[in-house]
N, CA and C of each residue as an Amber inpcrd file, in Angstrom:
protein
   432
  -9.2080000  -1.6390000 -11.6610000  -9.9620000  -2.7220000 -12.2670000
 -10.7510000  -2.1480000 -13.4410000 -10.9820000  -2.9090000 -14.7350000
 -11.1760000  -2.1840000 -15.6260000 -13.1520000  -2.3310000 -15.9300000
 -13.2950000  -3.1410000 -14.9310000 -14.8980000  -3.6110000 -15.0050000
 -15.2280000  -2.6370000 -14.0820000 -16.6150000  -2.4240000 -14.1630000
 -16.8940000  -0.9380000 -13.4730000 -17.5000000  -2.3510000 -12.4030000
 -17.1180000  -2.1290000 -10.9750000 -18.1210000  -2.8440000  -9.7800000
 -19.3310000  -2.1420000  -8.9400000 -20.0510000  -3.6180000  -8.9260000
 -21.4550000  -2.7640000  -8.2990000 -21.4520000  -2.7360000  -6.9020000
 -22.0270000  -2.5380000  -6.0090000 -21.7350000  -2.5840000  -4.1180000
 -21.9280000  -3.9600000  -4.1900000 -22.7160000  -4.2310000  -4.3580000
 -22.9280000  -6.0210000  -4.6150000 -21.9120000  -6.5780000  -4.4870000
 -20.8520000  -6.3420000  -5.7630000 -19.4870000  -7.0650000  -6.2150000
 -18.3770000  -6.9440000  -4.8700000 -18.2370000  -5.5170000  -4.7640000
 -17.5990000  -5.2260000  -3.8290000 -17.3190000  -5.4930000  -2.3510000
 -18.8360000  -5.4870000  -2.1050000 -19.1520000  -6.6280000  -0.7460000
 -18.9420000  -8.0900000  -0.5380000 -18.6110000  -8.5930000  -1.7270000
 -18.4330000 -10.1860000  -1.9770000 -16.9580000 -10.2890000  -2.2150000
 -16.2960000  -9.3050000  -2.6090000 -14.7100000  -9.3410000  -2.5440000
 -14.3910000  -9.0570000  -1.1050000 -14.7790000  -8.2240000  -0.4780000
 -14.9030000  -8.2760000   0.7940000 -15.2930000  -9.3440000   1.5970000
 -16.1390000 -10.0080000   1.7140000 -16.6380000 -10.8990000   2.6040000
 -15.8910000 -12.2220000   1.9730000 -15.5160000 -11.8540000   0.7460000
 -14.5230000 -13.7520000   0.2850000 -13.3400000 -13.0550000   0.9920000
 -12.3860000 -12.4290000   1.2870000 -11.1340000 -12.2940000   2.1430000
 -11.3260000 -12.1390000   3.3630000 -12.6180000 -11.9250000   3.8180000
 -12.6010000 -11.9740000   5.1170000 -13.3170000 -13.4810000   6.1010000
 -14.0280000 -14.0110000   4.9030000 -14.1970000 -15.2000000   5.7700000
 -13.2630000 -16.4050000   5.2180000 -12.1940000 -15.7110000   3.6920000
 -11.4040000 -17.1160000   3.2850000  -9.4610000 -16.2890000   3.2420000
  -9.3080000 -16.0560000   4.4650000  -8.1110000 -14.9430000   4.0670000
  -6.9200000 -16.0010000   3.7200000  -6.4090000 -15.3940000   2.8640000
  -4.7220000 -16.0370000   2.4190000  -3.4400000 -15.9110000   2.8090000
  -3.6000000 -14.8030000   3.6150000  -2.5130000 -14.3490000   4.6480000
  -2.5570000 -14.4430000   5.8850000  -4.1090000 -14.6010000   6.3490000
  -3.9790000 -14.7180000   8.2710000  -2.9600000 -16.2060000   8.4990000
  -1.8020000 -15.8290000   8.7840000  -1.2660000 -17.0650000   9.7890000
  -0.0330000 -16.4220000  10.2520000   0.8350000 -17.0110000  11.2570000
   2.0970000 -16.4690000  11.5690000   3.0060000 -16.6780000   9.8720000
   3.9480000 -15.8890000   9.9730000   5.2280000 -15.9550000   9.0440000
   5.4690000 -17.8680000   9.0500000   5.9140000 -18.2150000   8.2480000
   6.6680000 -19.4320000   7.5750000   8.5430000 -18.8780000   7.4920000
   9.0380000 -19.4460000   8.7070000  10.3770000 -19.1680000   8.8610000
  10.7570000 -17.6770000   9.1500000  12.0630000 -17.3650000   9.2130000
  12.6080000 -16.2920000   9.9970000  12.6730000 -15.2150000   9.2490000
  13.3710000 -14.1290000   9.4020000  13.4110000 -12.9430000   8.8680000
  12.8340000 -11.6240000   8.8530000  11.7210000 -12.2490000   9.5040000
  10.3210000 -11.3630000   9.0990000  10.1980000  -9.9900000  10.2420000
   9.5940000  -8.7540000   9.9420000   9.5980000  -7.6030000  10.9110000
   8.1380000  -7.5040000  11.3440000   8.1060000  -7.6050000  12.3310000
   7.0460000  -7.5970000  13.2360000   6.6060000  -6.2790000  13.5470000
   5.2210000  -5.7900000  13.2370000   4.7590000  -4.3220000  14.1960000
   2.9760000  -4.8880000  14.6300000   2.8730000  -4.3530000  15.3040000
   1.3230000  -4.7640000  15.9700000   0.6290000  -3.2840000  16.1320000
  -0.6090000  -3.6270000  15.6600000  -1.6890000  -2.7780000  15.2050000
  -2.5550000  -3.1260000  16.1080000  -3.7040000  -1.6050000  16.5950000
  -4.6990000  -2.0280000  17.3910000  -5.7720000  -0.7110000  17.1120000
  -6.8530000  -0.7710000  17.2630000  -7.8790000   0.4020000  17.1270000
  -7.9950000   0.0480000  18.5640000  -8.6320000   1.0290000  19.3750000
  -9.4840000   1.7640000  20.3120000 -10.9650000   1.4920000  19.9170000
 -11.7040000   1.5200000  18.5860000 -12.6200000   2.1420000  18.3530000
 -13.1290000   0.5220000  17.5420000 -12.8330000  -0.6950000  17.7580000
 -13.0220000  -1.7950000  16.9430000 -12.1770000  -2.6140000  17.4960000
 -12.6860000  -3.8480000  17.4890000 -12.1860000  -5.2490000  17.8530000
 -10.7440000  -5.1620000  17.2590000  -9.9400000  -4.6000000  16.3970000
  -9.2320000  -5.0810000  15.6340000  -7.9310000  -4.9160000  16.4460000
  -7.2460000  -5.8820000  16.3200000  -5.8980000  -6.4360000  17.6140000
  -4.7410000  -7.4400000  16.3380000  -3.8060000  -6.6240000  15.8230000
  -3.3230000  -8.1370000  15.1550000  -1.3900000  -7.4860000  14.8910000
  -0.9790000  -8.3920000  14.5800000   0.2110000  -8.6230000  14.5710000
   0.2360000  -8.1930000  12.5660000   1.3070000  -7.2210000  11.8530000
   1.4430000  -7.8730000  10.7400000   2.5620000  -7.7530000  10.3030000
   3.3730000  -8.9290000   9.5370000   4.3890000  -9.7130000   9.4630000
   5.1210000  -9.3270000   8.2430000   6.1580000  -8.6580000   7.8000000
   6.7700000  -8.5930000   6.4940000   7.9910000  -8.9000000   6.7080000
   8.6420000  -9.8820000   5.9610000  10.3570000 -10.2590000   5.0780000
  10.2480000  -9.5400000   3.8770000  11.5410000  -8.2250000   4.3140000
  11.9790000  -7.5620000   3.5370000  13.5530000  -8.0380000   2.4360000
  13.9330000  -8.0530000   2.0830000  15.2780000  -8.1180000   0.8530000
  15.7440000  -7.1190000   0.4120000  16.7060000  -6.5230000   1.0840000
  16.9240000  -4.9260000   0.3550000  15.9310000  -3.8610000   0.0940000
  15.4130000  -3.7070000  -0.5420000  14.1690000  -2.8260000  -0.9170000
  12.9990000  -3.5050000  -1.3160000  13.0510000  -4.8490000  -1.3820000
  11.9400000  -5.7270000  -1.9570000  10.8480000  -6.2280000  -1.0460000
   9.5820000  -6.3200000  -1.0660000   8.9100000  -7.1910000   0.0770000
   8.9130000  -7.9960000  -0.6890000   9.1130000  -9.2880000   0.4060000
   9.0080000 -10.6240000  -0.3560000   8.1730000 -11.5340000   0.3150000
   7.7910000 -11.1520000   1.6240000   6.4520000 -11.7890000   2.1060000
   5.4730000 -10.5610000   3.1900000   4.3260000 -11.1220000   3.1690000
   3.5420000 -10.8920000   3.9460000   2.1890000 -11.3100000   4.7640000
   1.9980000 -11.5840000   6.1120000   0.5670000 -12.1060000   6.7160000
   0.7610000 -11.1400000   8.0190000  -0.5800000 -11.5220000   8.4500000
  -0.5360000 -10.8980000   9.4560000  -1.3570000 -12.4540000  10.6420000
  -1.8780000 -12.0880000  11.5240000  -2.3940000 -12.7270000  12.8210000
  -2.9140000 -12.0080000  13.9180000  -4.0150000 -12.2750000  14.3170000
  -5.0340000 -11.4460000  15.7790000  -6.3200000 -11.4660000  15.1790000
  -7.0240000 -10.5500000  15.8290000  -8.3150000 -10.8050000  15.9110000
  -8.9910000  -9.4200000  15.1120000  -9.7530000  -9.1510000  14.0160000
 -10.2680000  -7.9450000  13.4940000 -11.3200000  -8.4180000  12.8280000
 -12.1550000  -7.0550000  12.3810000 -13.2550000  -6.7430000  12.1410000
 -13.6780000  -7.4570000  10.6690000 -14.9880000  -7.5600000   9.4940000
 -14.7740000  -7.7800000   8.6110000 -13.6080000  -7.1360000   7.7300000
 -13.8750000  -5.4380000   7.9110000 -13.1860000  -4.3890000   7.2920000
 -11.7500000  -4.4880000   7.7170000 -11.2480000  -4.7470000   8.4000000
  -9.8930000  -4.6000000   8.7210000  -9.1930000  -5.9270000   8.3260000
  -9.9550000  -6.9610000   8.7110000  -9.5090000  -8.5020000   7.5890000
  -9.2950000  -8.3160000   6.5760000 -10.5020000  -8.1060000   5.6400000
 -10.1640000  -8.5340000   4.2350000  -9.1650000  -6.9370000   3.8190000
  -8.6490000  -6.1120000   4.2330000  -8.4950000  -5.2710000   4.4390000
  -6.7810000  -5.4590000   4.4110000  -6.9300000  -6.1750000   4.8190000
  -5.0830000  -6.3840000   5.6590000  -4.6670000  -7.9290000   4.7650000
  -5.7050000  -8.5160000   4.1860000  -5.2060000  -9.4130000   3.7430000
  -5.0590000  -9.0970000   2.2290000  -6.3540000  -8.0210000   1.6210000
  -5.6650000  -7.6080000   0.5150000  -4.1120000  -7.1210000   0.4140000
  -4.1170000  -5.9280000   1.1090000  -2.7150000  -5.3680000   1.2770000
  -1.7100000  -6.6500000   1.4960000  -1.8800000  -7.5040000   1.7700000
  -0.7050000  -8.3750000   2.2030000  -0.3600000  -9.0270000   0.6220000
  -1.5300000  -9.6300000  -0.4050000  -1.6320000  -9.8190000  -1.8860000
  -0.7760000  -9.3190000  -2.3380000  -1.1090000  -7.5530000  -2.1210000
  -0.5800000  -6.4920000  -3.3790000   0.9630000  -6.1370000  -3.1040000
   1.1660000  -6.2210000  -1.9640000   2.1950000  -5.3760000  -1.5360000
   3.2170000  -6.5280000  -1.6280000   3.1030000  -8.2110000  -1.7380000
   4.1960000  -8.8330000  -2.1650000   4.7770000  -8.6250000  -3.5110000
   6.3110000  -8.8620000  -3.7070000   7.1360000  -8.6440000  -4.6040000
   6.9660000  -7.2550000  -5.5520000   6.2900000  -6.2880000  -4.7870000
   6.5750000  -5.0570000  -5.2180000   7.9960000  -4.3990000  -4.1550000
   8.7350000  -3.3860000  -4.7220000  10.0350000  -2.6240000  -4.3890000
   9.3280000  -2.1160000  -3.3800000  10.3010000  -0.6620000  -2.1000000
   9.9890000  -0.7010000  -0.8690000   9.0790000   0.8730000  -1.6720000
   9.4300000   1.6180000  -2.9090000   8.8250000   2.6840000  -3.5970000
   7.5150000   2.2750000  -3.9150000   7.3830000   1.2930000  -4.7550000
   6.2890000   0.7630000  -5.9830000   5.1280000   0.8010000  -4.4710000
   5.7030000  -0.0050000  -2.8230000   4.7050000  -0.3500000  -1.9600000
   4.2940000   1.0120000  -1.4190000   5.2940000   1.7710000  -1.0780000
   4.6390000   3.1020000  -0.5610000   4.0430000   3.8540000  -1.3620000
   3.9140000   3.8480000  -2.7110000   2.9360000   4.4980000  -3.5650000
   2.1250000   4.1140000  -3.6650000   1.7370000   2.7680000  -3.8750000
   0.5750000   1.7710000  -3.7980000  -0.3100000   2.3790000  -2.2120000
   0.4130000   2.7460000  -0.9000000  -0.0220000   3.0690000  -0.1210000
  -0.6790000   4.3240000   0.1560000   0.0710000   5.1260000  -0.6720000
  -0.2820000   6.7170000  -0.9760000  -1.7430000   6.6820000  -1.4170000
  -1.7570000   5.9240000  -2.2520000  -2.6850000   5.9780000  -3.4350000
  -4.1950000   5.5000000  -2.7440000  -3.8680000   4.6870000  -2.1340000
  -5.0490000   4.0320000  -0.8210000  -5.3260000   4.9630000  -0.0360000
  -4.8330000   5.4180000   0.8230000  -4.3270000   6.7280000   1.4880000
  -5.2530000   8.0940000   0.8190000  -4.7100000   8.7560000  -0.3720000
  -6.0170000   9.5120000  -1.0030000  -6.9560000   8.4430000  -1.3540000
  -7.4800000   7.4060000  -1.6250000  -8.7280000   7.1060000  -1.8160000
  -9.4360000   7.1560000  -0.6970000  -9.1380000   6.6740000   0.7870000
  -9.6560000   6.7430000   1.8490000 -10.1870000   8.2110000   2.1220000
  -9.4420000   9.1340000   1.7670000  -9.6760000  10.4910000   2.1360000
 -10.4350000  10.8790000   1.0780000 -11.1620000  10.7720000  -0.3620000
 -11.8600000  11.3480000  -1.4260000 -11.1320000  12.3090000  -2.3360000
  -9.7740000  12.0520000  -2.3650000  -8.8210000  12.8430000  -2.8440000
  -7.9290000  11.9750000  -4.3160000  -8.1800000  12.9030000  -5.6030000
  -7.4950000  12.2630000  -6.4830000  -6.5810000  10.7840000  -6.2280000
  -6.9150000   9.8310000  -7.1610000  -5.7060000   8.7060000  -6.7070000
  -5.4320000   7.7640000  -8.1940000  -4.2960000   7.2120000  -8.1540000
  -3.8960000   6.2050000  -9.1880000  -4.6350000   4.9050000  -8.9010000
  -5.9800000   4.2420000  -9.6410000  -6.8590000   3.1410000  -8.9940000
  -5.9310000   2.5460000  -9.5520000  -5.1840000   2.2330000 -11.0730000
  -4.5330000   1.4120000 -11.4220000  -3.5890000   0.6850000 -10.6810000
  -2.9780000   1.0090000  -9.5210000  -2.3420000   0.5620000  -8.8160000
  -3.2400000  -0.6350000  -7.6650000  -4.0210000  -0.0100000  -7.2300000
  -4.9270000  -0.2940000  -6.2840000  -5.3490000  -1.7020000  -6.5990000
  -5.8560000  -2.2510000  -7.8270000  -6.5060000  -3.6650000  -7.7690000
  -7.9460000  -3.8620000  -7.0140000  -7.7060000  -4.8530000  -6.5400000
  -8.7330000  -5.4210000  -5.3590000  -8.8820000  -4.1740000  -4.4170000
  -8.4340000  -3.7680000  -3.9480000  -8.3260000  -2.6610000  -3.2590000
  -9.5400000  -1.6260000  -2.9480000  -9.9020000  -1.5620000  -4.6160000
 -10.5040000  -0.6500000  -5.0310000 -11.8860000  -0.6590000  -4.3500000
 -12.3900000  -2.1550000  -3.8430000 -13.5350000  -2.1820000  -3.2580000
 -13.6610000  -1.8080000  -1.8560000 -12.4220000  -0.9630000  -1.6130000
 -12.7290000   0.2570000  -0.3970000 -13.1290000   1.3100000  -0.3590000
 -13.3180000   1.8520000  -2.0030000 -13.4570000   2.8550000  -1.9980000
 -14.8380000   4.0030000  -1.5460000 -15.8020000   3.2460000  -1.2690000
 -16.5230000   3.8000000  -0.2890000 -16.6140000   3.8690000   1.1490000
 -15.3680000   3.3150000   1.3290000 -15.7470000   3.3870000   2.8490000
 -15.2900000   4.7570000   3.9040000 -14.9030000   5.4330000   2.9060000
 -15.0120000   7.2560000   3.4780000 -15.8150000   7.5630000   3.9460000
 -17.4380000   7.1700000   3.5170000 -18.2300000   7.6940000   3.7140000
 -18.9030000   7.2900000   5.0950000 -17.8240000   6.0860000   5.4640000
 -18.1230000   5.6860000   7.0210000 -17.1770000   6.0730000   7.5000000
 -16.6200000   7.1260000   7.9740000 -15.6470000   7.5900000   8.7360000
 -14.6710000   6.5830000   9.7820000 -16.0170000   6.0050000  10.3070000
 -15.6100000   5.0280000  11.8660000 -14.5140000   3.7690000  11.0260000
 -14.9340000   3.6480000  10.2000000 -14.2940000   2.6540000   9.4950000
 -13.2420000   2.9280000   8.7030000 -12.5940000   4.4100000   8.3660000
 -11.1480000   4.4890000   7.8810000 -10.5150000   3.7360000   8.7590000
 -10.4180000   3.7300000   9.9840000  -9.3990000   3.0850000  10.4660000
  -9.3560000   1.6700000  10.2200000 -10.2740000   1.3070000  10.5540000
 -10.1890000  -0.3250000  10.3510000  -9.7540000  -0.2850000   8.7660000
 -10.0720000  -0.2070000   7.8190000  -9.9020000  -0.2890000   6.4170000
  -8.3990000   0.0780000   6.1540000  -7.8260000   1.1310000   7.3220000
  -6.1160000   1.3220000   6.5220000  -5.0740000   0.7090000   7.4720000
  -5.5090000  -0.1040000   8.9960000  -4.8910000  -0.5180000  10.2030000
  -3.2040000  -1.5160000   9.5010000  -4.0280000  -2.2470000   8.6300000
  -2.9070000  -3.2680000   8.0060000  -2.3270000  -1.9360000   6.8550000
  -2.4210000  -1.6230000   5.9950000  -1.8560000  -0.6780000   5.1370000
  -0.6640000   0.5060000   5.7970000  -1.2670000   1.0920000   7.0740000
  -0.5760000   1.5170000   7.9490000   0.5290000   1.0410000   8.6250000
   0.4640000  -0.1070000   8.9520000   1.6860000  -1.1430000   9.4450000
   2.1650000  -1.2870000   8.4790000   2.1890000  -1.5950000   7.4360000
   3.1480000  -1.2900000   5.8980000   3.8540000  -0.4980000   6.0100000
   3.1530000   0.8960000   5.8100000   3.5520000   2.7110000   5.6350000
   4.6930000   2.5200000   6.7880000   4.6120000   2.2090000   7.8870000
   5.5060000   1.9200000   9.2510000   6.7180000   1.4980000   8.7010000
   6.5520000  -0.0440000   8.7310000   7.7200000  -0.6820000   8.4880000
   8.4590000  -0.0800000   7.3450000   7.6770000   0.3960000   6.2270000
   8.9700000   0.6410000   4.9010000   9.4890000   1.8880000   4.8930000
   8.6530000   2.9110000   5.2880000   9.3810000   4.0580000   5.9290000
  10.1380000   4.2970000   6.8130000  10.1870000   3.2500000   7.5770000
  11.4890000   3.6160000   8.7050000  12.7790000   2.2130000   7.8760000
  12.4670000   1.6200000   6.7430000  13.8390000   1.0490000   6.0890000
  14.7460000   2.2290000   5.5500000  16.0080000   1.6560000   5.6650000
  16.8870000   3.0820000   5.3470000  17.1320000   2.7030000   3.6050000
């Protein structure tokens, strides 16, 4: 994002996907690959849903029950990661992936995203913050 954000901003991109998400519902028709996500360490329990096309995602939501952080969290990722290739998504994931950890990353990719980027500094909360991103990393890495 090319506007520098304040915690302020960031918390309000957060809390608008998590109390107005665009992806929580089951899939709309068939196709779709199912993996289910759960922390130990947080409420977060959910199903998330991708129709793949060859190498393409062409949809994504998820469904269950999670935290603020793991909502708006899983519903960004569900945004970004449509109609990108099964490469363009696992780099996009990489890239989340070192930001979570404080390690060099491509933000340009990232988007909305980007207003995770402090949440390293809460440890307890990597997980919740990469639970949906992770079910991504899953499903497109095990496509052949």
């Amino acid at each position: 994002m090319p506007i520098s954000l304040t915690n302020e901003m960031m918390r309000a991109v957060i809390m608008d996907h998590s109390s107005n998400p665009n992806n929580k519902h089951l899939p709309k028709g068939d196709g779709y690959e199912k993996i289910h996500m759960h922390s130990d360490n947080c409420i977060d329990d959910i199903d998330v849903y991708f129709k793949l096309d060859n190498d393409k995602v062409i949809d994504s939501c998820f469904e269950g029950v999670a935290c603020t952080i793991s909502l708006s969290s899983t519903d960004i990722m569900c945004d970004l990661i449509k109609g990108k290739s099964k490469k363009e998504a696992l780099y996009m994931i990489e890239q989340y992936e070192h930001m979570m950890h404080e390690e060099p990353f491509d933000e340009d990719v990232l988007d909305e995203a980007i207003v995770f980027i402090n949440t390293s500094k809460q440890a307890a909360r990597i997980r919740c913050a990469t639970i949906g991103w992770n079910a991504a990393k899953e499903v497109l890495k095990d496509r052949k």
